[in-house]
C-alpha positions as protocol buffer text, in pm:
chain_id: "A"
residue {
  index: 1
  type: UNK
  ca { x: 30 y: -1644 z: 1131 }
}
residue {
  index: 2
  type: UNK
  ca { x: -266 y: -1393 z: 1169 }
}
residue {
  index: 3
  type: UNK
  ca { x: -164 y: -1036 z: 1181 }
}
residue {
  index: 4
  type: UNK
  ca { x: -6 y: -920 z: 848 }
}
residue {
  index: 5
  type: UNK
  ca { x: 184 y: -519 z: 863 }
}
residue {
  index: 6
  type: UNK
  ca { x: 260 y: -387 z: 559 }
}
residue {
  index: 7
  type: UNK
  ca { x: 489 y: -108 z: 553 }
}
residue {
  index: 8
  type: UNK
  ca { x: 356 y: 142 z: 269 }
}
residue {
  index: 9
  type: UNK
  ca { x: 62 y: 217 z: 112 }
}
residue {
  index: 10
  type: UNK
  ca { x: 173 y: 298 z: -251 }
}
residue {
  index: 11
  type: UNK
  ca { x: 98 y: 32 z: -581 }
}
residue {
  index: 12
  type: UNK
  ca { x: 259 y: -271 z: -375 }
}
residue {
  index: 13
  type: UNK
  ca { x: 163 y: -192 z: -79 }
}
residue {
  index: 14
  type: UNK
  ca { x: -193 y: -197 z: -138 }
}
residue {
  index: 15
  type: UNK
  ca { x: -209 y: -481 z: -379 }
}
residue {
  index: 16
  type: UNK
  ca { x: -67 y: -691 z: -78 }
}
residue {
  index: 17
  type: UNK
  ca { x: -287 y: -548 z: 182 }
}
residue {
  index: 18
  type: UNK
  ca { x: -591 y: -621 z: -48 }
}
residue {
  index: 19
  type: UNK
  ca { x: -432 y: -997 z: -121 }
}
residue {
  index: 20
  type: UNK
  ca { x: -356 y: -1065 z: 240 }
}
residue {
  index: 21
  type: UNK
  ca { x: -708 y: -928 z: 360 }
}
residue {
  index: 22
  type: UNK
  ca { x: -881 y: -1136 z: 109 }
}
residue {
  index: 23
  type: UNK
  ca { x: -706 y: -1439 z: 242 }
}
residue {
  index: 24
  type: UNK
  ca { x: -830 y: -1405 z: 629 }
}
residue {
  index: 25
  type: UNK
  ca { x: -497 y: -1193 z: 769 }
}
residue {
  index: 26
  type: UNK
  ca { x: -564 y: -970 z: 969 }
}
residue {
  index: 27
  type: UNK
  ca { x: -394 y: -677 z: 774 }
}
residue {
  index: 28
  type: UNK
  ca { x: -313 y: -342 z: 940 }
}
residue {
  index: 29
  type: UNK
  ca { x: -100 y: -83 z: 656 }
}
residue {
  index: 30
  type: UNK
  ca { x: 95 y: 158 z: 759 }
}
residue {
  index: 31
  type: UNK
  ca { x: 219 y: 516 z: 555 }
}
residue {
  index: 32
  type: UNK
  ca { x: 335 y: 820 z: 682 }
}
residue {
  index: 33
  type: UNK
  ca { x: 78 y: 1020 z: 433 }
}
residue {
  index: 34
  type: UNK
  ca { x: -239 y: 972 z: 553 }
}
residue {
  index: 35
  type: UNK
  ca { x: -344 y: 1105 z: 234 }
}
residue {
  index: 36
  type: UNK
  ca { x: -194 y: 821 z: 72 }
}
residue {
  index: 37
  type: UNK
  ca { x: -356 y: 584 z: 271 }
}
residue {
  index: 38
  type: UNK
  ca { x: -750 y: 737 z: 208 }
}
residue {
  index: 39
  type: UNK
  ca { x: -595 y: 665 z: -129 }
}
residue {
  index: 40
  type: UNK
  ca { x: -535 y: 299 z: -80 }
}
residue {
  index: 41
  type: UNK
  ca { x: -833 y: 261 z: 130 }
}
residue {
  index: 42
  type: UNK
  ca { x: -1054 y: 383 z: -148 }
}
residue {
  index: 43
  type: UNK
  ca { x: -861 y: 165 z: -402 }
}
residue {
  index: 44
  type: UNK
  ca { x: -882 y: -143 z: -207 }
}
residue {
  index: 45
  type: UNK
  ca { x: -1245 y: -77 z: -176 }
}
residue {
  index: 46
  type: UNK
  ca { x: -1357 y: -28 z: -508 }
}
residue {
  index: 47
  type: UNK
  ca { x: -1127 y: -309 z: -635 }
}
residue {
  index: 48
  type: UNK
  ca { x: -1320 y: -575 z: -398 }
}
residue {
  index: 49
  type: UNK
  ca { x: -1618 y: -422 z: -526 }
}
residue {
  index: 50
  type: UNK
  ca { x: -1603 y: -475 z: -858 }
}
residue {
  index: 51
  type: UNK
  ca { x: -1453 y: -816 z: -820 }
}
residue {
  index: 52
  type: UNK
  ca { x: -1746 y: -889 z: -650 }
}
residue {
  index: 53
  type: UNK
  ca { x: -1925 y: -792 z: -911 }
}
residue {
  index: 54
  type: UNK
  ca { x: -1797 y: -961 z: -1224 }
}
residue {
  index: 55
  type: UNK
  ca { x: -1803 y: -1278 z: -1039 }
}
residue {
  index: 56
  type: UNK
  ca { x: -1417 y: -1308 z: -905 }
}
residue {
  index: 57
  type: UNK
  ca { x: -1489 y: -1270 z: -558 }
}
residue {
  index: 58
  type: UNK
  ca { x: -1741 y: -1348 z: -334 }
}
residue {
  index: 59
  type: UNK
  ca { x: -1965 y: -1061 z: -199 }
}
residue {
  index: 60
  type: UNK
  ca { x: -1936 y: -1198 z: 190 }
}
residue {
  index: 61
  type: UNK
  ca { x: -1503 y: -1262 z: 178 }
}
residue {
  index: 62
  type: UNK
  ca { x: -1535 y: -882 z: 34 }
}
residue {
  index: 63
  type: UNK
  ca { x: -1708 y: -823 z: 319 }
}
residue {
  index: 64
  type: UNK
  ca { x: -1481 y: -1021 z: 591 }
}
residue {
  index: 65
  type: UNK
  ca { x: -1179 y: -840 z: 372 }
}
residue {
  index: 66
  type: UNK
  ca { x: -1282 y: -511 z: 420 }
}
residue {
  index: 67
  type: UNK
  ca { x: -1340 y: -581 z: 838 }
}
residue {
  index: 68
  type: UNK
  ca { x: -1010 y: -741 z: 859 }
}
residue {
  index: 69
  type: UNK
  ca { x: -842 y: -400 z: 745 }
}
residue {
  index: 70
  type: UNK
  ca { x: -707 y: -117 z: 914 }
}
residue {
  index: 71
  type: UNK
  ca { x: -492 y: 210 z: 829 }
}
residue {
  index: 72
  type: UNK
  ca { x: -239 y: 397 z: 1066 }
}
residue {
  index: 73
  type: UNK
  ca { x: -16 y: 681 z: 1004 }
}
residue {
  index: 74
  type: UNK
  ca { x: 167 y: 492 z: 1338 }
}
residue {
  index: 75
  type: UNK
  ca { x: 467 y: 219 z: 1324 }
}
residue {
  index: 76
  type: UNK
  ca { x: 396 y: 146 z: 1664 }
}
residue {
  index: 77
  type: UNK
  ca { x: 36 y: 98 z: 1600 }
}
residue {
  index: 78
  type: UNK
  ca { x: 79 y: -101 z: 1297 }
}
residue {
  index: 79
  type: UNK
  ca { x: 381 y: -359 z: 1327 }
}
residue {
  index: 80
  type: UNK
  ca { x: 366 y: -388 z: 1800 }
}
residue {
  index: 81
  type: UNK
  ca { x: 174 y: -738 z: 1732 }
}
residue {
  index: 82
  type: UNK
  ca { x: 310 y: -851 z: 1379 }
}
residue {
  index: 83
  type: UNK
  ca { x: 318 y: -1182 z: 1293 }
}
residue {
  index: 84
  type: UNK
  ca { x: 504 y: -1098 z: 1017 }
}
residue {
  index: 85
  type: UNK
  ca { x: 573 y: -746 z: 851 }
}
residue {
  index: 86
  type: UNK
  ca { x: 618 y: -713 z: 464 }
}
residue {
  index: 87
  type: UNK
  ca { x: 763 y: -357 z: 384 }
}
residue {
  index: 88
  type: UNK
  ca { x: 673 y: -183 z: 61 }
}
residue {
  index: 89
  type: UNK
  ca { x: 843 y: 170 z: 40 }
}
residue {
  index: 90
  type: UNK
  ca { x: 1066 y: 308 z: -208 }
}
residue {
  index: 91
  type: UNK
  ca { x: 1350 y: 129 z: -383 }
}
residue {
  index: 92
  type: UNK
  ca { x: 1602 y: 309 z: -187 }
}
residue {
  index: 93
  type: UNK
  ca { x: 1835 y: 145 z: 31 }
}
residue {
  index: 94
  type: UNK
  ca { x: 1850 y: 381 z: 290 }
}
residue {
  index: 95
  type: UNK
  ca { x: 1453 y: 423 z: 353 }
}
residue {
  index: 96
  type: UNK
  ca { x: 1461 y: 64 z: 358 }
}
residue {
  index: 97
  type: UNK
  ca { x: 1731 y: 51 z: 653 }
}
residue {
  index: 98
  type: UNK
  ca { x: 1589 y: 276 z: 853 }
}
residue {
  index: 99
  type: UNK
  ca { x: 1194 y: 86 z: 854 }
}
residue {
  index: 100
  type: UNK
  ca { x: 1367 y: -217 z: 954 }
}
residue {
  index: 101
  type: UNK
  ca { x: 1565 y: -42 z: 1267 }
}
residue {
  index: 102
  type: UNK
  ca { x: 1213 y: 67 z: 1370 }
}
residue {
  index: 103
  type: UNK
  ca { x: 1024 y: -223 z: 1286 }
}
residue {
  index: 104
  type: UNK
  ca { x: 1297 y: -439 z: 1511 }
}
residue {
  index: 105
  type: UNK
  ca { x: 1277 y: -175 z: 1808 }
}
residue {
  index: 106
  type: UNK
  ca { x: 860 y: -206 z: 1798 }
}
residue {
  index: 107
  type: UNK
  ca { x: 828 y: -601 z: 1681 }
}
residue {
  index: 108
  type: UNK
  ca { x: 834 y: -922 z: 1909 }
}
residue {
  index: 109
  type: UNK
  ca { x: 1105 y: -1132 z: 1849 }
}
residue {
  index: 110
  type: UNK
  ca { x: 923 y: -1387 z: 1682 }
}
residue {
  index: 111
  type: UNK
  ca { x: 820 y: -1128 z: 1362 }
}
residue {
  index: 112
  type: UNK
  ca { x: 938 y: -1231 z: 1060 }
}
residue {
  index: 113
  type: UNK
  ca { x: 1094 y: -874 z: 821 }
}
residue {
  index: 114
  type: UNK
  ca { x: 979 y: -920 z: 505 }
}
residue {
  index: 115
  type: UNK
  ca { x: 1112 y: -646 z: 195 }
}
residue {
  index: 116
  type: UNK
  ca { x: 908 y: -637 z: -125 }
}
residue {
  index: 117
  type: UNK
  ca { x: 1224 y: -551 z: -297 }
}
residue {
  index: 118
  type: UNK
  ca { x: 1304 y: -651 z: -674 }
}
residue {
  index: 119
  type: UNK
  ca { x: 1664 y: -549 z: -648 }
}
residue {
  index: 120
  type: UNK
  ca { x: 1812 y: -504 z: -320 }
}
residue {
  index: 121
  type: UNK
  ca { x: 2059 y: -671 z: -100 }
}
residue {
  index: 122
  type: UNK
  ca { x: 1813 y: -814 z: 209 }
}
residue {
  index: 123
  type: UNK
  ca { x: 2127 y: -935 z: 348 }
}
residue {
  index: 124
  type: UNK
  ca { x: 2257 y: -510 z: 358 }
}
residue {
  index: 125
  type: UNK
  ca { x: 1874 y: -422 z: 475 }
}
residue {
  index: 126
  type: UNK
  ca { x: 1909 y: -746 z: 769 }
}
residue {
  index: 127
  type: UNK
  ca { x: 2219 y: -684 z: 900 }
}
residue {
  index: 128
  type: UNK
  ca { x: 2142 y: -330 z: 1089 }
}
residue {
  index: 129
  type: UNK
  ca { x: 1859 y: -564 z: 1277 }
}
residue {
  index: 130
  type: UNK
  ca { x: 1904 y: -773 z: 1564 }
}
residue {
  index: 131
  type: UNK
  ca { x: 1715 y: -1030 z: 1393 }
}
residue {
  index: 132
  type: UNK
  ca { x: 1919 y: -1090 z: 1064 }
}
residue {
  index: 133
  type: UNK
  ca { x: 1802 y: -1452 z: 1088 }
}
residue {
  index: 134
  type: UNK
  ca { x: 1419 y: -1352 z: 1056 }
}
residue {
  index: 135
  type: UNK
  ca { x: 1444 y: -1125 z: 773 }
}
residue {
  index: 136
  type: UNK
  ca { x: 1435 y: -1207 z: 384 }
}
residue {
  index: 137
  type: UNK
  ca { x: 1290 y: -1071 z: 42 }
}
residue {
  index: 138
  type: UNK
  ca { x: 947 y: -1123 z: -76 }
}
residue {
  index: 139
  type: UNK
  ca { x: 917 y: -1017 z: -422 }
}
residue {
  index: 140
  type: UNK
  ca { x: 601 y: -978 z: -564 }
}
residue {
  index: 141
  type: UNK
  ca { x: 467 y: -858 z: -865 }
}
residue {
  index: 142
  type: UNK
  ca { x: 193 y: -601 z: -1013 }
}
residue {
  index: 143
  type: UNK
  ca { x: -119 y: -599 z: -1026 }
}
residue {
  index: 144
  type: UNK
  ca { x: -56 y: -845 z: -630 }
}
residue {
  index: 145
  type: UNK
  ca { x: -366 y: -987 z: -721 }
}
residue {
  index: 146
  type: UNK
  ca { x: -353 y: -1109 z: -1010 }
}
residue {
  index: 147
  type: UNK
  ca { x: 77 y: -1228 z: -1054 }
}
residue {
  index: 148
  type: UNK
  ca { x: 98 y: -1568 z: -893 }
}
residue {
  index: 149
  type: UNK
  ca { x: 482 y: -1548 z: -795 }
}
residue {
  index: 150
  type: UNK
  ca { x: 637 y: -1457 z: -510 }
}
residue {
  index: 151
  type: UNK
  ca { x: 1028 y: -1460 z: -494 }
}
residue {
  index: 152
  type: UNK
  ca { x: 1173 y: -1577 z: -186 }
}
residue {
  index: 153
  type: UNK
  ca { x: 1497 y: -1462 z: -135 }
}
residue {
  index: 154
  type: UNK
  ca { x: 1715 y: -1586 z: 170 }
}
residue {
  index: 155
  type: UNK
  ca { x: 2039 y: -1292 z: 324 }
}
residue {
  index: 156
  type: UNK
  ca { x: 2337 y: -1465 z: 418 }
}
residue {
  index: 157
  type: UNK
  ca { x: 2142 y: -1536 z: 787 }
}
residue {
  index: 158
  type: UNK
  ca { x: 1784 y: -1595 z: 689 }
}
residue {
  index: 159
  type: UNK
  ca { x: 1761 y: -1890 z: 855 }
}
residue {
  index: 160
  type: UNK
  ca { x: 1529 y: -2241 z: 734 }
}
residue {
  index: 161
  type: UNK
  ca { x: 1257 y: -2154 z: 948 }
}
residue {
  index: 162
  type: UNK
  ca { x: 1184 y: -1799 z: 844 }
}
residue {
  index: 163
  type: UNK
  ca { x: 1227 y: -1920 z: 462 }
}
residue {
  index: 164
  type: UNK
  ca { x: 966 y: -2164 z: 573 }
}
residue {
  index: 165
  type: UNK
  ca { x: 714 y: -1901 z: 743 }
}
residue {
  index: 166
  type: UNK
  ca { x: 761 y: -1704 z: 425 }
}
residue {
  index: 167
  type: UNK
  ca { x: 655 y: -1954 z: 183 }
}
residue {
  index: 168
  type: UNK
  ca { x: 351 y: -2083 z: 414 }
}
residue {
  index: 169
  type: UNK
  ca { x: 227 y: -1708 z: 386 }
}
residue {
  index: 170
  type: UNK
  ca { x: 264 y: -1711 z: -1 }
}
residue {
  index: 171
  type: UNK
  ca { x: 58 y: -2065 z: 1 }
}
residue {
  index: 172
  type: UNK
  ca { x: -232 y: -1877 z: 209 }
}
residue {
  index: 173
  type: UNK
  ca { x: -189 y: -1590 z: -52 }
}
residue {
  index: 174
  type: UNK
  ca { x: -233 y: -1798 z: -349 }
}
residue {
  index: 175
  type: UNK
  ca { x: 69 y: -1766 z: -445 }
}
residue {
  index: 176
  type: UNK
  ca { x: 340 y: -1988 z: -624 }
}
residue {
  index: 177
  type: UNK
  ca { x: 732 y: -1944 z: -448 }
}
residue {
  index: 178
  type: UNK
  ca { x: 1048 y: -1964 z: -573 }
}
residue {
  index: 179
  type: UNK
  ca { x: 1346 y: -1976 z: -384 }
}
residue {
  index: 180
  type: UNK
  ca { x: 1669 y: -1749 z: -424 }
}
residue {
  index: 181
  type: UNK
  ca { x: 1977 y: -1735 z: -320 }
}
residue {
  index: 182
  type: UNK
  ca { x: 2052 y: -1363 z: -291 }
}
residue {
  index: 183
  type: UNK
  ca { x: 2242 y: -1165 z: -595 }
}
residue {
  index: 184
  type: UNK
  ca { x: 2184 y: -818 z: -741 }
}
residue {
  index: 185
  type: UNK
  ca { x: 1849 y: -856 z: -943 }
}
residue {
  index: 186
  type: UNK
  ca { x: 1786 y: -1201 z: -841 }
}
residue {
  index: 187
  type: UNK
  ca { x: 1613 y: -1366 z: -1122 }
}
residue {
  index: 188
  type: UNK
  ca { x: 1285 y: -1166 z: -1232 }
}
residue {
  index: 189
  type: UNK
  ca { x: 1424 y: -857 z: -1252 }
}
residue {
  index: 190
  type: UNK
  ca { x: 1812 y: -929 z: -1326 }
}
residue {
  index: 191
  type: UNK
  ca { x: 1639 y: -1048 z: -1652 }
}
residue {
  index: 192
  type: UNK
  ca { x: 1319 y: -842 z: -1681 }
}
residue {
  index: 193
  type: UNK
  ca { x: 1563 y: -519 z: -1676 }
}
residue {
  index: 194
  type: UNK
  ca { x: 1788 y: -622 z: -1951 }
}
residue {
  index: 195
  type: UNK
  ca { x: 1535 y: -720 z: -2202 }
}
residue {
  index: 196
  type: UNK
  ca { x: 1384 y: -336 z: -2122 }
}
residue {
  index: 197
  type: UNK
  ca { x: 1670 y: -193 z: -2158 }
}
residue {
  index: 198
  type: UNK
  ca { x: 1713 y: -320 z: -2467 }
}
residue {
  index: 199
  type: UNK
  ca { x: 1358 y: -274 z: -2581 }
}
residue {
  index: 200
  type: UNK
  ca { x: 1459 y: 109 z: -2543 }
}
residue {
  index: 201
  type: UNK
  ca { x: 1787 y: 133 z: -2700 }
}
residue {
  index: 202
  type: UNK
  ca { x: 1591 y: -32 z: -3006 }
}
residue {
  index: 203
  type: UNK
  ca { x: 1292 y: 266 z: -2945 }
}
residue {
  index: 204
  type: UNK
  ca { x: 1620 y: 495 z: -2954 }
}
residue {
  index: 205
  type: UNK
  ca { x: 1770 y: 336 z: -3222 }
}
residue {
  index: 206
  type: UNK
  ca { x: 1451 y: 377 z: -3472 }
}
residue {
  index: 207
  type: UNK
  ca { x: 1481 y: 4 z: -3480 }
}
residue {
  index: 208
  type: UNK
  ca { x: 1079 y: 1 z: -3507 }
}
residue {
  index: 209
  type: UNK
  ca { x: 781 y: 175 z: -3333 }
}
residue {
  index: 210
  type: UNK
  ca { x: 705 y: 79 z: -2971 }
}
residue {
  index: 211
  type: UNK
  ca { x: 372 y: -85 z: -3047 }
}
residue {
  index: 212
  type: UNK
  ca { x: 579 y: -245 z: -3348 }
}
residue {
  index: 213
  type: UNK
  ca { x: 846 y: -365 z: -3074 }
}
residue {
  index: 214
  type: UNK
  ca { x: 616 y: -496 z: -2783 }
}
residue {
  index: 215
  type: UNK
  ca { x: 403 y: -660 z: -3050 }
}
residue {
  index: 216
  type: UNK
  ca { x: 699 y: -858 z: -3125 }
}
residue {
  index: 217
  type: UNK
  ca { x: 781 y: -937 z: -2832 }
}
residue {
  index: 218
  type: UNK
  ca { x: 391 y: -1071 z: -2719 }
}
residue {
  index: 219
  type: UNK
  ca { x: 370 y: -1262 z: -3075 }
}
residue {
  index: 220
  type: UNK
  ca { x: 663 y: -1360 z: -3149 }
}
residue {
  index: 221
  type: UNK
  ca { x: 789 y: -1474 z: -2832 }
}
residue {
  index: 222
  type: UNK
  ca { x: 471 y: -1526 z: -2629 }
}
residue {
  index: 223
  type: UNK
  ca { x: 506 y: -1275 z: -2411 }
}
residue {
  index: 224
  type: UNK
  ca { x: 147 y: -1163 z: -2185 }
}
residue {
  index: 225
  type: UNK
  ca { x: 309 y: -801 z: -2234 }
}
residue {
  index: 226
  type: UNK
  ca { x: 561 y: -591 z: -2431 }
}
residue {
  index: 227
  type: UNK
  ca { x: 860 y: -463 z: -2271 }
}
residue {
  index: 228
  type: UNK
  ca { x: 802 y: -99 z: -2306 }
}
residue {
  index: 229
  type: UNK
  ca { x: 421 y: -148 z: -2193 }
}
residue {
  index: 230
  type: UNK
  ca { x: 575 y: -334 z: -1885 }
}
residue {
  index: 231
  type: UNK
  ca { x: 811 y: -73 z: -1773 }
}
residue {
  index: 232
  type: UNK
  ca { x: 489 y: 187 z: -1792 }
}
residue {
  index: 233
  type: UNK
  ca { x: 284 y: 39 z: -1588 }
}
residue {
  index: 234
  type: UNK
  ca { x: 613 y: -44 z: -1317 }
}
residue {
  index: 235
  type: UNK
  ca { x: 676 y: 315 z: -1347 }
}
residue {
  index: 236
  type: UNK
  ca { x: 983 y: 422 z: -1553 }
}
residue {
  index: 237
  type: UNK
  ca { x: 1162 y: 614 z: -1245 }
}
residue {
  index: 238
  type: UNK
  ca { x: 1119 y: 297 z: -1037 }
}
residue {
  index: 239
  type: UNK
  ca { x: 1245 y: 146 z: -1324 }
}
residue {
  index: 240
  type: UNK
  ca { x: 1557 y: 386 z: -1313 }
}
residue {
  index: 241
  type: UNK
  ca { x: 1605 y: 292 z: -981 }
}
residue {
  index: 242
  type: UNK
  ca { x: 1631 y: -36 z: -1065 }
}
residue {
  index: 243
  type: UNK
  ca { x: 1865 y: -6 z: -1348 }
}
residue {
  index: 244
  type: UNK
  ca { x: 2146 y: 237 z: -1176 }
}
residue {
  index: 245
  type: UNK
  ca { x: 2139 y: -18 z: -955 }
}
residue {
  index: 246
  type: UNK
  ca { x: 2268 y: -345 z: -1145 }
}
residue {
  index: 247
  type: UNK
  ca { x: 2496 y: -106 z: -1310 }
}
residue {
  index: 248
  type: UNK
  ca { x: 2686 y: -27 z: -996 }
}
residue {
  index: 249
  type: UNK
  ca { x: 2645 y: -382 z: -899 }
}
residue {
  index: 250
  type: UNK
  ca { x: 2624 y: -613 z: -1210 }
}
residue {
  index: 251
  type: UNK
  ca { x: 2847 y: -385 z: -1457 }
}
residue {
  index: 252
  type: UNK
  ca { x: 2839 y: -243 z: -1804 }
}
residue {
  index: 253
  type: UNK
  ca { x: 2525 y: -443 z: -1975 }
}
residue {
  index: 254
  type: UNK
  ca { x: 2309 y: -327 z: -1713 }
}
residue {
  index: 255
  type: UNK
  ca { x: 2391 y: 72 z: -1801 }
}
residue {
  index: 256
  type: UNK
  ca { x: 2054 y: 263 z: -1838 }
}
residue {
  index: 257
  type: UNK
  ca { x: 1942 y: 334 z: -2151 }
}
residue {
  index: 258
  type: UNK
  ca { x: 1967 y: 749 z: -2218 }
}
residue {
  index: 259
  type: UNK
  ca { x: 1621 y: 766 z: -2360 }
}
residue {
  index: 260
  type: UNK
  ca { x: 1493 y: 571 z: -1995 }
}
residue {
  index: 261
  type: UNK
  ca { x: 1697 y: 882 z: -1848 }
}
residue {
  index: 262
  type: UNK
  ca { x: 1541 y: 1165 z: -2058 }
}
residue {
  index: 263
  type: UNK
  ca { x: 1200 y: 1036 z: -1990 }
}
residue {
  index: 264
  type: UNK
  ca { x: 1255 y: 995 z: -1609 }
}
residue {
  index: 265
  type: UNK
  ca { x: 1405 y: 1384 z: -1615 }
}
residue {
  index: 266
  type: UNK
  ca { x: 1079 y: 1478 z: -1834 }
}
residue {
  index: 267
  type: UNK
  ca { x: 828 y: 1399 z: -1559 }
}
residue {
  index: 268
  type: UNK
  ca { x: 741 y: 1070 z: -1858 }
}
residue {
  index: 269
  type: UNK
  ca { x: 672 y: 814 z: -1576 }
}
residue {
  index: 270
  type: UNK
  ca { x: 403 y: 581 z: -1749 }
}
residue {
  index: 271
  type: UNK
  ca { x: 125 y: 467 z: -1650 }
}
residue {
  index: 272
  type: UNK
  ca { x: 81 y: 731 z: -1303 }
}
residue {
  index: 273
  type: UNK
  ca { x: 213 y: 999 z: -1499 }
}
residue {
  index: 274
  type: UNK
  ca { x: -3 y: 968 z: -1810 }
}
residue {
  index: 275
  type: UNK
  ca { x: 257 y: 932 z: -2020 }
}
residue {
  index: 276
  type: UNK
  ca { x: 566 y: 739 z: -2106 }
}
residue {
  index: 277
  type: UNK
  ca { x: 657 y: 503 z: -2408 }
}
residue {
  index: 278
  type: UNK
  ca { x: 275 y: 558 z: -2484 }
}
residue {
  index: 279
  type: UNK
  ca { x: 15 y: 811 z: -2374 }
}
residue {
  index: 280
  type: UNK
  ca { x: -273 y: 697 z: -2119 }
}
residue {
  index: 281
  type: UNK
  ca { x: -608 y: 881 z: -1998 }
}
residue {
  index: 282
  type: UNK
  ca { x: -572 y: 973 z: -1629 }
}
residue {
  index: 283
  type: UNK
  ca { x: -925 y: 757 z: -1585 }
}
């Protein structure tokens, strides 16, 4: 496995780019903005460079990173000699559907079609391929760099050996895998969503404070973050997203909570808004 497409340039997009370069892929992303992608070149940049400079990275792999990346407004340019392709877009089922059709007209039949989805069906997403077998979910998590799991989740036709390919590539990644059998939510965010959700009702409630609720949460019950901070930095319409869909899917328990819905309408999105369950400085 050498040459590493990802599909997207936005928060998980780049985070795997910057992972995969870092790990000797050779990593070519792909947007249709190429505004966003001067934006996730410059990230990518100054995030190597100041890992570099506290000591997490080594100045020369920064340097062997940066060379082993490349940025193309062009499918056909990015994914023609894939090893394997790892698509980051939108959590929209549709958008996803139509990147795989291209990405299976422009691939070689030995690509493996990865999703970064932490909801949808890759079995839905596989089946418009020709290649249903060599296509799975590959979940990761934000910051990339810094979350060691991976979930690997297998479609009805994901066969051993692409399961396999994908769990080799989160080994070279530094990752840790776990392996799931597809079902709405899987098992990060089946569970991560429902605690949220409840997190907010509670905000909505006047149960206590949202500092007063994540710090319950973090010291009480060892979690590295509060619920509410969580969903702010995942971004609270993504986190919509997410929600309406393991209500259609999952039922009642999963239904959004109204103040999540308010918030989204408000423009509130968290952390890349400025604002959400708490305010942040755009720096």
């Amino acid at each position: 496995m050498k040459f590493l497409t990802v599909v997207g340039s936005g928060t998980m997009g780049r985070g795997i780019a910057y992972t995969a370069a870092l790990a000797d892929f050779q990593v070519c992303v792909q947007d249709v903005q190429a505004e966003a992608l001067d934006k996730a070149k410059d990230y990518i940049e100054k995030e190597m460079r100041k890992s570099a400079e506290r000591g997490f990275v080594d100045p020369g792999a920064v340097d062997r990173a940066l060379a082993n990346l490349s940025y193309t407004t062009s499918m056909e340019e990015a994914a023609r000699n894939a090893d394997i392709v790892i698509e980051a877009v939108f959590e929209q089922m549709e958008l996803k559907i139509n990147v795989f059709k291209a990405l299976d007209e422009i691939c070689p039949p030995h690509t493996v079609l990865a999703t970064n989805t932490s909801t949808m069906s890759p079995t839905e997403i596989a089946a418009q391929t020709s290649r249903p077998d060599r296509c799975l979910a590959m979940h990761f998590f934000n910051p990339v760099h810094k979350m060691k799991l991976i979930e690997i989740v297998r479609g009805l036709d994901t066969s051993d050996e692409t399961v396999a390919i994908a769990k080799q590539v989160g080994a070279r990644l530094g990752k840790e895998t776990v392996e799931v059998n597809e079902f709405p939510g899987f098992v990060t965010s089946r569970m991560n969503c429902l605690i949220g959700n409840e997190a907010m009702n509670m905000l909505m409630e006047g149960v206590a404070s949202a500092a007063d609720i994540d710090k319950a949460m973090k010291l009480g019950l060892n979690h590295p973050m509060g619920p509410l901070e969580l969903a702010d930095l995942v971004g609270l319409d993504s986190r919509l997203r997410n929600m309406e869909y393991l209500y259609q899917t999952l039922g009642e328990k999963y239904r959004p909570c109204p103040l999540l819905i308010k918030y989204v309408k408000a423009g509130r999105l968290g952390r890349k808004s400025g604002s959400g369950f708490y305010e942040y400085h755009q720096d």
